[in-house]
C-alpha positions, 0 to 999 in steps of 0.5 A: 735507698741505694738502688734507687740512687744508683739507678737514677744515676744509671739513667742520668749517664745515659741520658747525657750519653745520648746526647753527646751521641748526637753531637758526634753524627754531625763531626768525622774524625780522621787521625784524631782530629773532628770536624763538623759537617754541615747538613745540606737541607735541599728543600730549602735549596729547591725555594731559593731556586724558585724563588730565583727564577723569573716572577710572573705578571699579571694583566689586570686589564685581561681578568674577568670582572666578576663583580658586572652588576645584573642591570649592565649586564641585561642592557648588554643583552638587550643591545645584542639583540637589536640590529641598528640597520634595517635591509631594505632592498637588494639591487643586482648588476652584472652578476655584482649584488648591491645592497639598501640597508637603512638604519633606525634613524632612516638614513640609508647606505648603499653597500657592496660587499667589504664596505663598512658602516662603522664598526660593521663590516658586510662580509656577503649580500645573498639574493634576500639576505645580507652578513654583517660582522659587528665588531662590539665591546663586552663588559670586560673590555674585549673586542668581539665580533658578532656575525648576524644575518640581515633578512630582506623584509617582504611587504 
């Protein structure tokens, strides 16, 4: 019974001997005085200084909208596929082409190149041809501009 007391014990004194241990990592003594040092802890360092820093917006208003129901989206389509005027005829006068463009509602417009038609633009008038720039909204709200060929119809 002596043994076992005198070992446990034993281990007792060297449990509490290992901790006092770690206490006296953190202190330096000089000249019989201790101090405690303070541990710097640099990852925290590193968060505070991001957080910090200037924070980011964002512009809702350029975000994709992923959520376009599938009928908007095809009428978007169909409209694309649809060109309002129509050429008509393509009339040349000193080397300067003018064109005859009608629209669907049989109003016609004569053009030379760089006049706009609301939001189109004619960029060249061809010898049976004319290029038209559309400038159109998408469904997320951004301006494009669509190029598309206008052909002279043979009748």
């Amino acid at each position: 019974m002596k043994h076992i007391t005198i070992i446990v014990l034993l281990i007792l004194l060297g449990v509490s001997g290992c901790s006092h241990k770690e206490e006296n990592k953190n202190k330096i003594t000089t000249k019989g005085f201790t101090k405690k040092v303070k541990k710097e802890d640099i990852e925290l360092k590193k968060w505070i200084k991001i957080l910090e820093e200037k924070s980011y917006k964002i512009n809702i208003q350029k975000l994709k909208n992923p959520f376009v129901s599938p009928q908007i989206l095809e009428s978007i389509i169909a409209r694309k596929g649809k060109i309002p005027l129509e050429l008509v005829g393509i009339l040349e006068k000193h080397s300067e082409r003018i064109a005859l463009l009608q629209d669907n509602t049989r109003k016609g417009y004569i053009v030379k190149t760089g006049n706009r038609i609301g939001n189109i633009t004619i960029l060249e008038i061809g010898i049976d041809y004319v290029l038209i720039e559309e400038e159109e909204i998408n469904i997320y709200g951004e301006k494009e501009k669509n190029k598309r060929i206008l052909y002279l119809k043979k009748e």
